[in-house]
C-alpha positions in Angstrom: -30.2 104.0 36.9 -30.2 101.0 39.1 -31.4 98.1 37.7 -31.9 94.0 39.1 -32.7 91.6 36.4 -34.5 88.0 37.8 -33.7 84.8 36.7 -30.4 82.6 35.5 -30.9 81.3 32.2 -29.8 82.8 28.4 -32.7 85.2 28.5 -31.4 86.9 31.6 -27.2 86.7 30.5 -28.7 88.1 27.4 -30.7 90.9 28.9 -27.4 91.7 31.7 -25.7 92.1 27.9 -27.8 94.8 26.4 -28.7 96.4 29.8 -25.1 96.5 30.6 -24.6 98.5 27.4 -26.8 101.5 28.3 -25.6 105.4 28.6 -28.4 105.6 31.4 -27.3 102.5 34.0 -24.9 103.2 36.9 -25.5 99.8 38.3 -26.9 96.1 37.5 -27.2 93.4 39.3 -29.0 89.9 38.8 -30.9 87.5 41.2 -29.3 85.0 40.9 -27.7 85.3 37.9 -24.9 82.5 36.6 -21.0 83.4 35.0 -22.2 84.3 32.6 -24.3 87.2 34.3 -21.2 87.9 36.5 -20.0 89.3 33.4 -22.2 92.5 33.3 -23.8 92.5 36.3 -23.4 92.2 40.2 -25.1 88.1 40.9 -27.3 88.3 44.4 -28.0 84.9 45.5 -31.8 85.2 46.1 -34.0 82.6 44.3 -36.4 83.6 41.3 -39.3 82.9 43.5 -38.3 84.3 46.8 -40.5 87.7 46.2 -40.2 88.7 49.7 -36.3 88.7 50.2 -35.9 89.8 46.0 -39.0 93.5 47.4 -36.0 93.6 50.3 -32.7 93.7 48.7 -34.4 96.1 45.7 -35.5 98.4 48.4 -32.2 98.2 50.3 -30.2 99.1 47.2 -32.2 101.6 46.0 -33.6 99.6 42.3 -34.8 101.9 40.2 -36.2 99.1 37.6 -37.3 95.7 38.3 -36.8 93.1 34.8 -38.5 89.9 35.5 -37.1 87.1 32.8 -38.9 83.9 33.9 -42.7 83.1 34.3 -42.7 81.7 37.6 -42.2 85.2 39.5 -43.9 87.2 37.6 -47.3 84.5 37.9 -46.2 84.5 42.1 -47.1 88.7 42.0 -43.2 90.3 41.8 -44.9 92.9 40.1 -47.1 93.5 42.6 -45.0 93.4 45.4 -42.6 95.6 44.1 -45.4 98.3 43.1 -46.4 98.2 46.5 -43.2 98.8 47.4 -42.5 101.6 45.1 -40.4 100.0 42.7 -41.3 100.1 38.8 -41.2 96.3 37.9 -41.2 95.7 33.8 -43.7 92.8 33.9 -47.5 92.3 34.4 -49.5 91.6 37.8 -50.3 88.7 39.2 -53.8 89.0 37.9 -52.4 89.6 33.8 -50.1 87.2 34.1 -52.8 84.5 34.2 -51.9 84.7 30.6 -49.3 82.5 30.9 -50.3 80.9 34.0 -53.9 79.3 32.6 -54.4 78.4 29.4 -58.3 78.3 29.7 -57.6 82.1 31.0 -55.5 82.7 27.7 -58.3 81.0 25.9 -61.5 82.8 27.6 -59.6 86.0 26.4 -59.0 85.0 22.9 -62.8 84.2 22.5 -63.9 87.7 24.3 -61.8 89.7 22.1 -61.9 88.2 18.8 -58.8 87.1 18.7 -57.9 84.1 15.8 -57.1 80.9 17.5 -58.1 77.3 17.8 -61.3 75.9 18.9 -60.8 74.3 22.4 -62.2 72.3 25.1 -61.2 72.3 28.8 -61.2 69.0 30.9 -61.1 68.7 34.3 -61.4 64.2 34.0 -59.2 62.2 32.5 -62.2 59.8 31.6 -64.0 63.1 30.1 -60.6 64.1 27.8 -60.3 60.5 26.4 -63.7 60.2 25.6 -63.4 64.0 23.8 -59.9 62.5 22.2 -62.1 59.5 21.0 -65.1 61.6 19.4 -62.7 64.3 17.8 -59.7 62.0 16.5 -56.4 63.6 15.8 -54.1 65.0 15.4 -55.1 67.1 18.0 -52.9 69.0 21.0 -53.1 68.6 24.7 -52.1 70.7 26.6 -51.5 71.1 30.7 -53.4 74.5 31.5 -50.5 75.7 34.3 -46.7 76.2 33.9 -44.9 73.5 33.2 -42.0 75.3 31.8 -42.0 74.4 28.0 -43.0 71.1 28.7 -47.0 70.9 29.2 -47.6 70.4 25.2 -48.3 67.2 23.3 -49.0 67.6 19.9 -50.5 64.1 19.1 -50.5 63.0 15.9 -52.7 59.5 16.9 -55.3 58.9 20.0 -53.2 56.9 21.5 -50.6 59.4 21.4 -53.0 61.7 22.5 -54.3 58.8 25.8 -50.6 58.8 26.8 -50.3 62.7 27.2 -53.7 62.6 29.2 -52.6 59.8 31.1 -48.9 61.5 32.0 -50.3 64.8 32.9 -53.5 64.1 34.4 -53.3 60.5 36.2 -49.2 59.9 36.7 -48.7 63.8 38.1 -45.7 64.4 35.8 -46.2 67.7 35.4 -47.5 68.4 39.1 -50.2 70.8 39.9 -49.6 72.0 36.4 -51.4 69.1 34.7 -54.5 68.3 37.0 -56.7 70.3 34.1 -56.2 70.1 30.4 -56.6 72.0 27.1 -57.4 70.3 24.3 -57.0 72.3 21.0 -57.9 71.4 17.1 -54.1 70.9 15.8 -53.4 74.3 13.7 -51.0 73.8 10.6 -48.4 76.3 9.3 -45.7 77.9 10.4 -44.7 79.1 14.2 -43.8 82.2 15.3 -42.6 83.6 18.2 -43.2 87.2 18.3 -43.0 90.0 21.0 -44.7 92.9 22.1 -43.8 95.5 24.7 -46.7 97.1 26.4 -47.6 99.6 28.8 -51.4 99.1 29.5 -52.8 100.4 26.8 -50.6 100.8 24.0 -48.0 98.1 22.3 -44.9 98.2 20.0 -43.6 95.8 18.4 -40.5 93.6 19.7 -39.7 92.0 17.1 -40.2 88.1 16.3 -38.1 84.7 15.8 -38.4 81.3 14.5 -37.9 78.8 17.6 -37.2 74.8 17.2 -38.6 72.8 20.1 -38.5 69.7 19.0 -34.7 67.9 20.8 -33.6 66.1 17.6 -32.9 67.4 13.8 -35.5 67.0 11.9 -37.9 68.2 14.3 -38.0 65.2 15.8 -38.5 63.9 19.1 -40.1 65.3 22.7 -40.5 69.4 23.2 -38.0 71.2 25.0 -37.8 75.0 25.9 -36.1 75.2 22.7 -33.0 74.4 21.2 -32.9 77.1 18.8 -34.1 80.0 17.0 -33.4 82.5 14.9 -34.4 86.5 13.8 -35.7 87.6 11.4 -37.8 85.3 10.2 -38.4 85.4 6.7 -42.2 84.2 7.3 -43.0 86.8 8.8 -43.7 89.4 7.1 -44.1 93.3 7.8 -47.8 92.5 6.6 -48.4 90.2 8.7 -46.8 91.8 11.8 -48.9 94.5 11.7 -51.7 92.3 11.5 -50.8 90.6 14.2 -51.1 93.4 16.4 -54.2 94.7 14.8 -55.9 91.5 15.5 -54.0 89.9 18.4 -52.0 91.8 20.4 -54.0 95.2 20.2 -57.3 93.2 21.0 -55.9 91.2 23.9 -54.9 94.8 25.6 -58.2 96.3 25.5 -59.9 93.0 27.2 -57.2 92.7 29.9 -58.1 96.4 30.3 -61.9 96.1 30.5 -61.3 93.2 32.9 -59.7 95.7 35.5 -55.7 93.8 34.9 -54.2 96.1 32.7 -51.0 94.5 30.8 -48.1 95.5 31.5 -44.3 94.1 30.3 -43.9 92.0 27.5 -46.3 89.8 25.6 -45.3 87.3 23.5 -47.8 85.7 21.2 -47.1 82.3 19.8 -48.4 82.2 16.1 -49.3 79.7 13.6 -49.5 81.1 10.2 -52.3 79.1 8.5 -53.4 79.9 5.2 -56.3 82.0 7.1 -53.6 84.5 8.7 -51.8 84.4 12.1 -53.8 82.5 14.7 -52.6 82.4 18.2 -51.2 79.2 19.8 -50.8 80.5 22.8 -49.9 83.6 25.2 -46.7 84.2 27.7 -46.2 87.1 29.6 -42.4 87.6 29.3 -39.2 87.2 27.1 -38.5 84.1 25.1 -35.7 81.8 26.0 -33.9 81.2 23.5 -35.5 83.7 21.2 -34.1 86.8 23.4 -31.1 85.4 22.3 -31.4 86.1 18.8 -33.7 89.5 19.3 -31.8 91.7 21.1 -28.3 91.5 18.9 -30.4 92.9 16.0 -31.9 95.6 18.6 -30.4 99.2 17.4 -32.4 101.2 20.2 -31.6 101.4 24.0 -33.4 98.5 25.8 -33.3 100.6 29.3 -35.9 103.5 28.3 -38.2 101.4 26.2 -38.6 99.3 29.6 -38.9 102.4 31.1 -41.7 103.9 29.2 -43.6 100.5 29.2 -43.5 101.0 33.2 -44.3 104.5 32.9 -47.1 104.1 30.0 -45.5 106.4 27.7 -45.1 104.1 24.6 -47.7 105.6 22.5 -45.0 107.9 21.0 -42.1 105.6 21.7 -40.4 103.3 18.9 -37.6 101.4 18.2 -34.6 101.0 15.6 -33.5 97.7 14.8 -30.0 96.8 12.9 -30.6 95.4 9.3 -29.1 91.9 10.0 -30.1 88.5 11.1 -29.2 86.2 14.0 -29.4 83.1 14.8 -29.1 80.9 18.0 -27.8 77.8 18.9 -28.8 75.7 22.0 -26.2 73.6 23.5 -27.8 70.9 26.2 -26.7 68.6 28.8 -26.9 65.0 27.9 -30.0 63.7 29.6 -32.5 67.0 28.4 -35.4 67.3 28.3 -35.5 64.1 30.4 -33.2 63.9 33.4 -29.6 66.1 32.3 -26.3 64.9 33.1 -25.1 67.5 35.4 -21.9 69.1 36.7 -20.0 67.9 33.3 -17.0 70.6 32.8 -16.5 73.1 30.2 -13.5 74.0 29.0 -12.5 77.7 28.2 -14.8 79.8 26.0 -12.1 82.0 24.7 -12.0 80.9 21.0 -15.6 80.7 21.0 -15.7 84.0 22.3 -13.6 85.2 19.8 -15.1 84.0 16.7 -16.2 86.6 14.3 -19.8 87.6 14.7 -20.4 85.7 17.5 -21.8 85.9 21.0 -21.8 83.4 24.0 -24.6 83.0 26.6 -24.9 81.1 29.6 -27.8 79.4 30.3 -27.6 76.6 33.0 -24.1 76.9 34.4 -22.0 77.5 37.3 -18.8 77.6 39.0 -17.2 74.4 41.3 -14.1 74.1 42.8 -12.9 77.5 40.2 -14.4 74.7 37.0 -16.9 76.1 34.6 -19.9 73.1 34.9 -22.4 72.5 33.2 -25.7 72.8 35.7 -29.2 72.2 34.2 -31.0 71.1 30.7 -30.0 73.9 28.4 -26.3 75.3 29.3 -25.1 77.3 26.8 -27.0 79.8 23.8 -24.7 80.6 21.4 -25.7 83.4 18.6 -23.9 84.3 15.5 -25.4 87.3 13.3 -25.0 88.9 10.2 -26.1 91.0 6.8 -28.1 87.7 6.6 -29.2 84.4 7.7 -26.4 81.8 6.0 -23.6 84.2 7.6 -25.3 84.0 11.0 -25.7 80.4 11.0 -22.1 79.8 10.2 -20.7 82.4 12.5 -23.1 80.8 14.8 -22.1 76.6 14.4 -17.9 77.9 14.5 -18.3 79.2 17.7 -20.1 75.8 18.8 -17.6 73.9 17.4 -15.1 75.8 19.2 -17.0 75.2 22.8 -14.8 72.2 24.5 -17.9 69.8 26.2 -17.8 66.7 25.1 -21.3 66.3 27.5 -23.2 68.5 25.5 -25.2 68.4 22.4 -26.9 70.5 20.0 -29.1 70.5 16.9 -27.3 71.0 13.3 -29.9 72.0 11.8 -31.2 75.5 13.2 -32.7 77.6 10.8 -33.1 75.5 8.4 -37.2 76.1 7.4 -35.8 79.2 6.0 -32.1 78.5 4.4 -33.9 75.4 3.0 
């Protein structure tokens, strides 16, 4: 098979990896890929969001699968273009993707189909959220209600904290379009997890779940990134309480987006809280995790390439997957700057000894080549995941190949995975 993966980050050198390894492909290529990529797959230098020329070259080279790995194209319609161009596309319409791309959407959904989540209010004012901020207290979240790539949540543990986050989204712009209407949620205590669901319209499987760290400094301290860490299985999470997640969540949110007329289709990933009332869901994207992919698709035993298949093909009611009994854990390497303004074009020595540590994968995330030099090239650079018969040997397979990276411009958290080595 023929197969273009979209985007450039760790999610997408990630999914080039496990692709790559399939019986069933005769060709990858990635749009627009990074080095890292490079190493599995063909890089085409066509932007994420340029659907018409992304429909042209899969046409021109004969694609038999689409896989989508950021938000922003699959919100734009890729999906639909390339199904009106015959191509299968692993990733929801326009119309289901609204998931991600509104929160109020995500949140009129919840409430029609039962789903667990937090109460809300939606605010179009500044003057209006402040007031609501005032009457309710905190802590309490806000949240921008359009993409804002990781970045569109304050969880405010005072009012003023709370002011500043309406102010800064709604008044200064600093989120664009993105933050011109607001969410604003009671604040939901427990534990978060990511977890993932691949779906096919009508039926879901499970896609297993990780622990993610979005907070820049140890501790948990700090502003939200897009995450500088995470880490599979999590002990949390229990069978129990996966399958009542997709009992109560994910089955739930399928049959409304199919009584609305927008089938889902792709993967859903359901952010949880686990409060001591059972999983309640934070919030709804409509694609992979980044850096949780990182950390899923080591432990994945099964091919990736037919289950995206039969997702595309609705044929998943009979279709499951085998997972390797070990853990994995990823490590987040970012530009000094991030999440504000990175240092850019910093170099990176060579990755060989990292590469060769035991137990241990590198993935590129925001790099590229200048002048023949490995740089360093946006927020989050490099993902690097060690994994083993359990979570202590994947951690320290994990931190020896970061200490064996040579960028003296980066940083990284110490402390990944440490809610459950404790």
């Amino acid at each position: 098979m023929r197969v273009l993966v979209v985007g450039s980050g760790g999610r997408e050198h990630a999914l080039c990896w496990a692709l790559a390894a399939s019986p069933l492909l005769t060709r990858l290529w990635c749009a627009p890929g990074n080095p890292g990529t490079a190493q599995h797959a063909e890089n085409v230098a066509i932007g994420v969001q340029d659907i018409a020329a992304l429909v042209a070259f899969a046409r021109d080279n004969k694609i038999d699968l689409v896989v989508p790995g950021p938000e922003a194209p699959l919100v734009a319609g890729i999906a639909d273009a390339m199904a009106h161009a015959g191509i299968a596309c692993c990733g929801p319409t326009a119309a289901a993707a609204q998931l991600e791309g509104s929160k109020t959407f995500t949140k009129e959904v919840a409430d029609a189909a039962g789903i667990p989540t937090a109460k809300w209010e939606r605010f179009d004012n500044a003057d209006a959220a402040r007031a609501f901020v005032r009457l309710r207290g905190a802590p309490i979240v806000v949240k921008a209600d359009g993409l804002a790539a990781g970045k569109g949540v304050v969880v405010a543990a005072t009012v003023a904290e709370a002011e500043d986050a309406i102010a800064s989204f709604m008044e200064a712009g600093t989120l664009g379009a993105a933050g011109s209407a607001l969410v604003m949620e009671e604040c939901l205590v427990g534990e978060e997890i990511s977890f993932f669901a691949l779906c096919d319209g009508t039926n879901a499987i499970p896609l297993g779940a990780a622990q993610d760290h979005k907070r820049v400094g140890e501790g948990d301290t700090g502003p939200n990134t897009g995450g500088m860490g995470a880490y599979s299985p999590p002990p949390a999470f229990t069978p129990e309480l996966e399958a009542e997640t997709m009992v109560r969540i994910v089955r739930p949110a399928l049959a409304e987006m199919a009584r609305r007329g927008t089938p889902f289709t792709g993967i859903l990933f359901a952010g949880l809280m686990l409060t001591t009332d059972g999983p309640k869901l934070i919030e709804f994207n409509v694609r992979l995790g980044d850096p949780e992919t990182v950390c899923l698709l080591p432990r994945l035993q099964s091919d990736l390439l037919p289950a995206l298949l039969a997702a595309c093909d609705g044929e998943l009611k009979q279709f499951t997957l085998r997972w390797h009994a070990r853990a994995a854990l990823a490590v987040v390497m970012a530009a000094r700057g991030y999440p504000g303004t990175p240092v850019r074009h910093t170099p990176i020595g060579p990755l060989a000894a990292a590469e060769a540590v035991p137990g241990a994968l590198v993935f590129h995330a925001g790099t590229e080549m200048l002048n023949d030099r490995l740089v360093s090239s946006g927020g989050r650079v490099l993902t690097i995941c060690g994994f083993g018969p359990d979570l202590a040997t994947a951690h320290a397979s994990a931190y020896r190949a970061v200490g064996a990276v040579p960028w003296p411009d980066g940083f990284f958290r110490r402390d990944i995975g440490w809610r459950a080595l404790g």
